[in-house]
N, C-alpha and C positions, 0 to 999 in steps of 0.2 A: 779798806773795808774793816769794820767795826764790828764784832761780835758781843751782844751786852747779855750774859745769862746771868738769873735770878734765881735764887730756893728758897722755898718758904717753908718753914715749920709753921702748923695752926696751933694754935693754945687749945688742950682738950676743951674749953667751953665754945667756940667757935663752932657755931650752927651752921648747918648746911644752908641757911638762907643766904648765910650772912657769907659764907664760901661761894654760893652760886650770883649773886650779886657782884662777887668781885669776877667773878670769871666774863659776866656779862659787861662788866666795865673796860675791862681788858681789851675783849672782845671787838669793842667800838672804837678802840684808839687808831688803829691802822686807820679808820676813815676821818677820822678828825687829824690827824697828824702826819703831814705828807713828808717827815723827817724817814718815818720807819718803812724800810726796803723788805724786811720779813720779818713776823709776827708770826709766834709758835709757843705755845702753853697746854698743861695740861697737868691730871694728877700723875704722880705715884701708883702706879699696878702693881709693884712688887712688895709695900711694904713690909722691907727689911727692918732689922732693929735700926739699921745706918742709913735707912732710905729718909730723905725730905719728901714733904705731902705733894709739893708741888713745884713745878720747873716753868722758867717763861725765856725763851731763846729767841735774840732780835738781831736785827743787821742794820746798822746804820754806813754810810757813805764813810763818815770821816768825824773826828772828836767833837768838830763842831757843831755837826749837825745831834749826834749822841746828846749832847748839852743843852740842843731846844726840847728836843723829847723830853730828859728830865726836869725840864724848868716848863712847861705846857703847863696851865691849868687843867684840864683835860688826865693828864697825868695824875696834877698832885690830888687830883678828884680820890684816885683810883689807890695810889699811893698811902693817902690819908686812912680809908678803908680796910685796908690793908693791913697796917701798923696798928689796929684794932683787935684786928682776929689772930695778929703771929707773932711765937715767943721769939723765931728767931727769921732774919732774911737775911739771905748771901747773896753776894754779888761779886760779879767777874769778868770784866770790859777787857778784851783784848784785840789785835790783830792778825785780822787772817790773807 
């Protein structure tokens, strides 16, 4: 089992449209993408000085299946979007 977590920093110009749009893109991938076992995202409540705006925590089976998720159009729909609004993304694939 495959644990893929995501942080996102937003660039202060990054509109709440343009944040709720990717949330809703997000949102759709578990039905288009039958690689992903658990889909979980959501903002920052506590904003800390050290908090990211936003977290996205997935489960895939095995590295392979992790690698059609990332490679989905569907994804890089969502991805592309993404890389718009944020100065910074983390990422962190491990197993559990």
């Amino acid at each position: 089992m495959l644990k893929h977590i995501v942080m996102l920093k937003f660039k202060k110009s990054a509109s709440e449209s343009a944040i709720t749009e990717v949330e809703k893109g997000l949102g759709g991938l578990p039905g288009v993408i039958p690689e992903i076992m658990k889909f979980e995202f959501g903002r920052d409540v506590l904003r800390s000085e050290r908090s990211y705006d936003f977290a996205l925590v997935s489960e895939f089976e095995n590295l392979d299946k992790l690698e059609r998720y990332r490679v989905h159009p569907a994804h890089q729909k969502v991805l592309m979007k993404l890389k718009d609004i944020c100065d910074s993304i983390l990422i962190v694939d491990f197993e559990n």
